[in-house]
Every structure is written in structure tokens, then in C-alpha cells.
PyMOL Python script that loads the backbone (N, CA, C, O; Angstrom):
from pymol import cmd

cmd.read_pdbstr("""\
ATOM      1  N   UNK A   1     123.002 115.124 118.150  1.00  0.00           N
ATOM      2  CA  UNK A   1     122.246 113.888 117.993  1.00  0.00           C
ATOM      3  C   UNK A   1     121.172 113.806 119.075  1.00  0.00           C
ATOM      4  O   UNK A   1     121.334 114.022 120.276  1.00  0.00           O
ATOM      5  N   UNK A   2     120.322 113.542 118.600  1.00  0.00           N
ATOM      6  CA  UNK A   2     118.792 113.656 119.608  1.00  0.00           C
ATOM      7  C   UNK A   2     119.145 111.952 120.495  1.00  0.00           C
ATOM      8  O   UNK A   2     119.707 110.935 120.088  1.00  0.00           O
ATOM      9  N   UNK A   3     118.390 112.367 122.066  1.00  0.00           N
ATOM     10  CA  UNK A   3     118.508 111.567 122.739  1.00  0.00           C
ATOM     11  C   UNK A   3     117.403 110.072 122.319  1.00  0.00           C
ATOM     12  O   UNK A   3     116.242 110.101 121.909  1.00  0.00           O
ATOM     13  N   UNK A   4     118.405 108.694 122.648  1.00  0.00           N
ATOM     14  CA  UNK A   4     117.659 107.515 121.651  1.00  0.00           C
ATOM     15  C   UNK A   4     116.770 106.433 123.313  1.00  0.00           C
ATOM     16  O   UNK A   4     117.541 105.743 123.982  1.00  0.00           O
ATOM     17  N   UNK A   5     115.852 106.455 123.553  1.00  0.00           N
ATOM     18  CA  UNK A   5     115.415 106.125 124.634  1.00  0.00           C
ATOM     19  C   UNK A   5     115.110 104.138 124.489  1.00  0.00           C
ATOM     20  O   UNK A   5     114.338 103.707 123.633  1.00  0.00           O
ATOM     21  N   UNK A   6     115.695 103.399 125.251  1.00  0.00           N
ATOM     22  CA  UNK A   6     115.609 101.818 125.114  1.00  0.00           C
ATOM     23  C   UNK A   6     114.924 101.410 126.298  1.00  0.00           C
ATOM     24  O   UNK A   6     114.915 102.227 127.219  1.00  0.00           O
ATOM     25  N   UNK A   7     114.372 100.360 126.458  1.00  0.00           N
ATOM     26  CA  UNK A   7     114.158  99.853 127.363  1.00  0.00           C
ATOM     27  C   UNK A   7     115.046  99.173 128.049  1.00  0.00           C
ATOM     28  O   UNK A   7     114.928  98.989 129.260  1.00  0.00           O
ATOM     29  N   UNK A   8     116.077  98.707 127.311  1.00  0.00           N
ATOM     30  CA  UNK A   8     117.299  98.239 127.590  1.00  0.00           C
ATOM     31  C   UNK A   8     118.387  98.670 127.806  1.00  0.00           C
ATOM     32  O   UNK A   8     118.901  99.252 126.850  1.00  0.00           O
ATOM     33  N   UNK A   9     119.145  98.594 129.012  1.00  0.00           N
ATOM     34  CA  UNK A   9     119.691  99.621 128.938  1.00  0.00           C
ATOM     35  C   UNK A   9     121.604  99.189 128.486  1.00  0.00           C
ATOM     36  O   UNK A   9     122.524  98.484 128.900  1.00  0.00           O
ATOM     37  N   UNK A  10     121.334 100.069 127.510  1.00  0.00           N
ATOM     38  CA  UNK A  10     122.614  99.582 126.637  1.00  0.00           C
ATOM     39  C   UNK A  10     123.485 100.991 126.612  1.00  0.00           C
ATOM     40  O   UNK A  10     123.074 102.146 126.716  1.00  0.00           O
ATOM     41  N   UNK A  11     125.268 100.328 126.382  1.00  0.00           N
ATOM     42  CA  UNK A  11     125.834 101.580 126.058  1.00  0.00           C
ATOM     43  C   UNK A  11     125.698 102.244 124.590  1.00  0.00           C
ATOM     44  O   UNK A  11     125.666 101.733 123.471  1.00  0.00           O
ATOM     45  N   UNK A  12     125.621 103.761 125.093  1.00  0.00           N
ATOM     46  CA  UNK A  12     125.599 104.930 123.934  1.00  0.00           C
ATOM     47  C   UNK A  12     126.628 103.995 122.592  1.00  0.00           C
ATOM     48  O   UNK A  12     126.083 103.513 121.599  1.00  0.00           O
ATOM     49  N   UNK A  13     127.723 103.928 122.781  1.00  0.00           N
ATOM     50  CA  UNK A  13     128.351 103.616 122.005  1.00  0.00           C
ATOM     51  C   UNK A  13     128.078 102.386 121.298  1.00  0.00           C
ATOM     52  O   UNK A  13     128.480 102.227 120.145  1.00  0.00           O
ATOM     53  N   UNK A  14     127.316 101.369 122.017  1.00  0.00           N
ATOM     54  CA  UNK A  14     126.967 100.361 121.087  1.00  0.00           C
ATOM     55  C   UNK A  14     125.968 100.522 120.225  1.00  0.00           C
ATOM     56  O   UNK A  14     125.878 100.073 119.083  1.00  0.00           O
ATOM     57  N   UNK A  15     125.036 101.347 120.972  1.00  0.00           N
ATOM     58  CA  UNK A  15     124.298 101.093 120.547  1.00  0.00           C
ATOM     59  C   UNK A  15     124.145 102.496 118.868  1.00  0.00           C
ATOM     60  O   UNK A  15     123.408 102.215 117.924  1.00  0.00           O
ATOM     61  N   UNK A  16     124.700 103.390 118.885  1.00  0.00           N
ATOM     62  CA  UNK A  16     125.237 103.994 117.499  1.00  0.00           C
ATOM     63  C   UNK A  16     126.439 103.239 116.778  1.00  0.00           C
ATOM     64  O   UNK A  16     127.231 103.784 116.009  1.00  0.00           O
ATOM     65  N   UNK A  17     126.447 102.188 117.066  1.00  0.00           N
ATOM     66  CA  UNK A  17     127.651 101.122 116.015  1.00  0.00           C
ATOM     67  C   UNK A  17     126.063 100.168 115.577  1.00  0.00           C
ATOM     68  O   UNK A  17     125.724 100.150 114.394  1.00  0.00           O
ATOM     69  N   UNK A  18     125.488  99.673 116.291  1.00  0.00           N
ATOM     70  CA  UNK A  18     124.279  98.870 115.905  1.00  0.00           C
ATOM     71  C   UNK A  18     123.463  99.684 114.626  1.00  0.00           C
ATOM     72  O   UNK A  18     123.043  99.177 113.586  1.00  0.00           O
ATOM     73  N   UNK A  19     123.402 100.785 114.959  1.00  0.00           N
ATOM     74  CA  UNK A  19     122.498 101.541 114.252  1.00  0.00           C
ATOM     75  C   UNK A  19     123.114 102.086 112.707  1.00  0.00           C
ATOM     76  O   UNK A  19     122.580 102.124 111.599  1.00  0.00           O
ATOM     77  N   UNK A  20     124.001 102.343 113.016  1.00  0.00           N
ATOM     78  CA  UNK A  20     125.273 102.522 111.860  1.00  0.00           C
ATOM     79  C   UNK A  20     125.433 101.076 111.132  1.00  0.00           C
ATOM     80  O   UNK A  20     124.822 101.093 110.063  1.00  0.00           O
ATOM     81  N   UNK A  21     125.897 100.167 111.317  1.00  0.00           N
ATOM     82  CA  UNK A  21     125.736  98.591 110.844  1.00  0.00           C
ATOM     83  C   UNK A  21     124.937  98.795 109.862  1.00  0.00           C
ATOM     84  O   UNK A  21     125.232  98.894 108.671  1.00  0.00           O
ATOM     85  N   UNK A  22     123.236  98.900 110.681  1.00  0.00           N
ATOM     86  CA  UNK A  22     121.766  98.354 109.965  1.00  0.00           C
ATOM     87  C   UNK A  22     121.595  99.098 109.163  1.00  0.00           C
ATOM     88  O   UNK A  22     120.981  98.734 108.161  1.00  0.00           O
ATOM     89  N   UNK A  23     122.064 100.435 109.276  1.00  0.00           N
ATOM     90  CA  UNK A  23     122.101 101.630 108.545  1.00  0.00           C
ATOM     91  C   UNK A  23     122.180 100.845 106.974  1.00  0.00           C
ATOM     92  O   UNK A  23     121.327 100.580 106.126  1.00  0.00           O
ATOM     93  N   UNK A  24     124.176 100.560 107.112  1.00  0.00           N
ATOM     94  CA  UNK A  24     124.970 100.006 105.890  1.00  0.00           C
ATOM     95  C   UNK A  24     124.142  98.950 105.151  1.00  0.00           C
ATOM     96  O   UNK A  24     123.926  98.938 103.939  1.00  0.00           O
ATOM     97  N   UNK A  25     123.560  97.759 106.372  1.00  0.00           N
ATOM     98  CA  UNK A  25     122.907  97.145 105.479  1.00  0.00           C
ATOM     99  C   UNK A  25     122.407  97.516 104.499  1.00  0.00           C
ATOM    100  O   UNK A  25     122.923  97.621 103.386  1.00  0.00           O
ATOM    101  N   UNK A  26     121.021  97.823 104.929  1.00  0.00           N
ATOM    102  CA  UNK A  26     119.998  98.468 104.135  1.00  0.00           C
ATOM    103  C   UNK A  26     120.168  98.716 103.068  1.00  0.00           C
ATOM    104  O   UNK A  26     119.681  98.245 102.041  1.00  0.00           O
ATOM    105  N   UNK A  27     121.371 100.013 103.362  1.00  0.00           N
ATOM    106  CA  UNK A  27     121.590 100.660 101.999  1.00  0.00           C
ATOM    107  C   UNK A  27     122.291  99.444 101.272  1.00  0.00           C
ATOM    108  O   UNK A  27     121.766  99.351 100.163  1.00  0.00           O
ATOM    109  N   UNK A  28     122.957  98.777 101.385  1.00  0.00           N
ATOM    110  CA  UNK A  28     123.506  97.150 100.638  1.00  0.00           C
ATOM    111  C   UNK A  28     122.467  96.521  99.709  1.00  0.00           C
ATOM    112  O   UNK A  28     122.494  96.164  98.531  1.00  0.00           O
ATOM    113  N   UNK A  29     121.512  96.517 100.706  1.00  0.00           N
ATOM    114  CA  UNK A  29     120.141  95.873  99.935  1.00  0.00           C
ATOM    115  C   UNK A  29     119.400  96.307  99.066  1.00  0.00           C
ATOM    116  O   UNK A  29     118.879  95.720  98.117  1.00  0.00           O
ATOM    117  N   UNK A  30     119.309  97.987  99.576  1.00  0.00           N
ATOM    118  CA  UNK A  30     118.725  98.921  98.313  1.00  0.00           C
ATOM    119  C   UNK A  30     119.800  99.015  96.916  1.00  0.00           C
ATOM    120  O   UNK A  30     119.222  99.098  95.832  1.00  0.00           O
ATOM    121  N   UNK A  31     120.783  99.008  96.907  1.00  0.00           N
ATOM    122  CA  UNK A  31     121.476  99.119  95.934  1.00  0.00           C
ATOM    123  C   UNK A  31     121.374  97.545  95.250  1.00  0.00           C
ATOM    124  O   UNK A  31     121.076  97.447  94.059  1.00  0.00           O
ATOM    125  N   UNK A  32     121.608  96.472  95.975  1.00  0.00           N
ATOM    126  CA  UNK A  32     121.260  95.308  95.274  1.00  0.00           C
ATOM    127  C   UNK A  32     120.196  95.038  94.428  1.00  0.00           C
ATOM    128  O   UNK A  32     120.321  94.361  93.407  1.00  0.00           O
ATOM    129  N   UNK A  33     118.588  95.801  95.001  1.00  0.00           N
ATOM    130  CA  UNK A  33     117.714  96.182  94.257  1.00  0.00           C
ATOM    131  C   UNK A  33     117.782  96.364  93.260  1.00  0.00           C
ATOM    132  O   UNK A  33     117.510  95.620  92.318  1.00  0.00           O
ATOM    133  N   UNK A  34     118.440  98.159  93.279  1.00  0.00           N
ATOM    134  CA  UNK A  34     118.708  98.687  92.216  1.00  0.00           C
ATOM    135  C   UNK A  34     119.011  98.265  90.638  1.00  0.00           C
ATOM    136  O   UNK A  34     118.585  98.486  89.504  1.00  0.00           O
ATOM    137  N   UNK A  35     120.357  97.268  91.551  1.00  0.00           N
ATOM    138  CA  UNK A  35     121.086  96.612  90.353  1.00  0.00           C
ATOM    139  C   UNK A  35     119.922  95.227  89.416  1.00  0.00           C
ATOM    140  O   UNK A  35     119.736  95.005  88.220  1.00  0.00           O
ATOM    141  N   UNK A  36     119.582  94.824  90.208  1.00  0.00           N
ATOM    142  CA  UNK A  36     118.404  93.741  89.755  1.00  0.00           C
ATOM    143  C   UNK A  36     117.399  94.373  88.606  1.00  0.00           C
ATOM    144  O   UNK A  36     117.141  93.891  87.503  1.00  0.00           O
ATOM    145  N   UNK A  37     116.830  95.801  89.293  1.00  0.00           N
ATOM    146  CA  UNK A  37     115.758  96.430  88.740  1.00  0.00           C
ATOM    147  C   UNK A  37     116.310  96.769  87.817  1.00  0.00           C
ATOM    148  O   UNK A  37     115.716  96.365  86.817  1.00  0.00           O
ATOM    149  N   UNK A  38     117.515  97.541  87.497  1.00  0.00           N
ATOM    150  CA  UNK A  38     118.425  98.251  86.239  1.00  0.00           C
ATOM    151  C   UNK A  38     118.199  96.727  84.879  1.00  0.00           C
ATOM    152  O   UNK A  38     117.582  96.767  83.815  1.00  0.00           O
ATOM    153  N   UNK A  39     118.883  95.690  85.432  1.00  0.00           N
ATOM    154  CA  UNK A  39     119.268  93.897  84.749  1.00  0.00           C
ATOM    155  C   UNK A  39     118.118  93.926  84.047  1.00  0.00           C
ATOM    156  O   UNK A  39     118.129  93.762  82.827  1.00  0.00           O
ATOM    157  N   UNK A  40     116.641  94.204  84.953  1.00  0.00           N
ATOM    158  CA  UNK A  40     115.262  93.087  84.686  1.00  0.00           C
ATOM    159  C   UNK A  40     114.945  94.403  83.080  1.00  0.00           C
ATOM    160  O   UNK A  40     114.680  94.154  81.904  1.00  0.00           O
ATOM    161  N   UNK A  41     115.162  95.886  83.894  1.00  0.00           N
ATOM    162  CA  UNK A  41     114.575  96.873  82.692  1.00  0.00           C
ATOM    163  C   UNK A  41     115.239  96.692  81.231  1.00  0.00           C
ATOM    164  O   UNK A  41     114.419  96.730  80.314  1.00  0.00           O
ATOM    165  N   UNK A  42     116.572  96.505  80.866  1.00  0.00           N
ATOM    166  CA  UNK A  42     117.363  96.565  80.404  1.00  0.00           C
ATOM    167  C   UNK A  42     117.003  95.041  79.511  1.00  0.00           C
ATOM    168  O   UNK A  42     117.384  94.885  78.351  1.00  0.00           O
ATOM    169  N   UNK A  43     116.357  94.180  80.135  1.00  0.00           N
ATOM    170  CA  UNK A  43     116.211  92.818  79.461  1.00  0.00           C
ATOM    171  C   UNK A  43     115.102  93.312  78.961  1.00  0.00           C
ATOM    172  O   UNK A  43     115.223  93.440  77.743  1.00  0.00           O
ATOM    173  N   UNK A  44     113.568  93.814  79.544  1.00  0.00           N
ATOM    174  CA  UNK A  44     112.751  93.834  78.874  1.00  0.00           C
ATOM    175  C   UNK A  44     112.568  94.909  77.650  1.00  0.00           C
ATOM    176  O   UNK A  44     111.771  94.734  76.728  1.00  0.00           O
ATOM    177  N   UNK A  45     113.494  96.138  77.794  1.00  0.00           N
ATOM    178  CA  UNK A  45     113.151  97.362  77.221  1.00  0.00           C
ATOM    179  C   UNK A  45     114.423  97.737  76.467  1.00  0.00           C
ATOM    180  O   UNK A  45     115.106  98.734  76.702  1.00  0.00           O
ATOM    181  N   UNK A  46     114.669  96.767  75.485  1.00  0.00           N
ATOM    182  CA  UNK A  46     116.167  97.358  74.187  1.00  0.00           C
ATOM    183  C   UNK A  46     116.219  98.485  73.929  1.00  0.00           C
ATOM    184  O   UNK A  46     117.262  99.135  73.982  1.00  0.00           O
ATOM    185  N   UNK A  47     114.855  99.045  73.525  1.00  0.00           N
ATOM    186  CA  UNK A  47     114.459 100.525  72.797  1.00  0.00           C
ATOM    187  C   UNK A  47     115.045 101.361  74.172  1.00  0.00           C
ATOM    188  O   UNK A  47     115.731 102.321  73.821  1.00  0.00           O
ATOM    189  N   UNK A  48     114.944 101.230  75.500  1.00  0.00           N
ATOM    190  CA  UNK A  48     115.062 102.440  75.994  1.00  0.00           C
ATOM    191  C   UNK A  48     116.082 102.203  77.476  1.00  0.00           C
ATOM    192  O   UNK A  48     115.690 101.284  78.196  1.00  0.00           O
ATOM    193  N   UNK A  49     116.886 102.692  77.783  1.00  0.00           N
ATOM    194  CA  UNK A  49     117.577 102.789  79.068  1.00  0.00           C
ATOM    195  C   UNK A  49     117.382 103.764  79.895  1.00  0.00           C
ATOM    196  O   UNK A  49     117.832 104.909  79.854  1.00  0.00           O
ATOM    197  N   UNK A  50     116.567 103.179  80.789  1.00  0.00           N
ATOM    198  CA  UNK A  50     116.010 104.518  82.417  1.00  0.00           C
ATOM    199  C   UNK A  50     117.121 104.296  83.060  1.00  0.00           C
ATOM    200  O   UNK A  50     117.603 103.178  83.247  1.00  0.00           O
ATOM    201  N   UNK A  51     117.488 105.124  83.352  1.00  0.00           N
ATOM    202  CA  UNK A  51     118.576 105.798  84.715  1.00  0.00           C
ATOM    203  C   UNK A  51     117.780 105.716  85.890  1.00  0.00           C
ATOM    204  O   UNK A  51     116.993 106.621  86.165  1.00  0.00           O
ATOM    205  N   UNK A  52     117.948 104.472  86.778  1.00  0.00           N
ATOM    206  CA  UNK A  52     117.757 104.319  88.383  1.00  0.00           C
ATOM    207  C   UNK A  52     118.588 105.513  89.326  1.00  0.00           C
ATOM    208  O   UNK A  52     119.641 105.187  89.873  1.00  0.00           O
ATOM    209  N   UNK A  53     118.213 106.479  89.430  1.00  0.00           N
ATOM    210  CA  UNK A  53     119.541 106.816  90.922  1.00  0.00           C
ATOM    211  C   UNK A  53     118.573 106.831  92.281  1.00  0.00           C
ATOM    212  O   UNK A  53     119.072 107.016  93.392  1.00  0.00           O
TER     213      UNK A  53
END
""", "prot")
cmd.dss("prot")
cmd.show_as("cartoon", "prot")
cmd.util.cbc("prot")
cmd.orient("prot")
């Protein structure tokens, strides 16, 4: 793992639990997307089902 430089000076270990967290978010949010975008296509387009991955 490449060295992470702060101005703050925080422990290693918190600060890869912080980063790991925001990580999970994210990906939470992108998949929530997903699911929205899959709902909205699926309402407008009967004729056809796109596969999001």
C-alpha cells in the first residue's frame, strides 16, 4: 500500500477504516443508482431490457 500523506496527523489505522467506510459508501450509492436507472429504463422501454452491470 503506497504511503497516504495528511496534514493531519492521524493514525494509519484510522485512517484506512475512514477510507474503507467511504469506499462502501459510494459503492451503496452507485448501486442505488443503478437500481433507479434499471426502474426508470424498464418503465420507459417495454420493447427492450438493457442489462446495467
Amino acid at each position: 500500500m503506497e504511503e497516504i500523506y495528511t496534514f493531519a496527523v492521524v493514525p494509519k489505522t484510522k485512517q484506512q477504516i475512514f477510507f474503507l467506510v467511504k469506499r462502501r459508501r459510494v459503492k451503496e450509492k452507485l448501486d442505488e443508482l443503478k437500481q433507479i436507472i434499471a426502474r426508470k429504463i424498464r418503465v420507459n422501454d417495454h420493447n427492450c431490457f438493457y442489462e446495467i452491470s
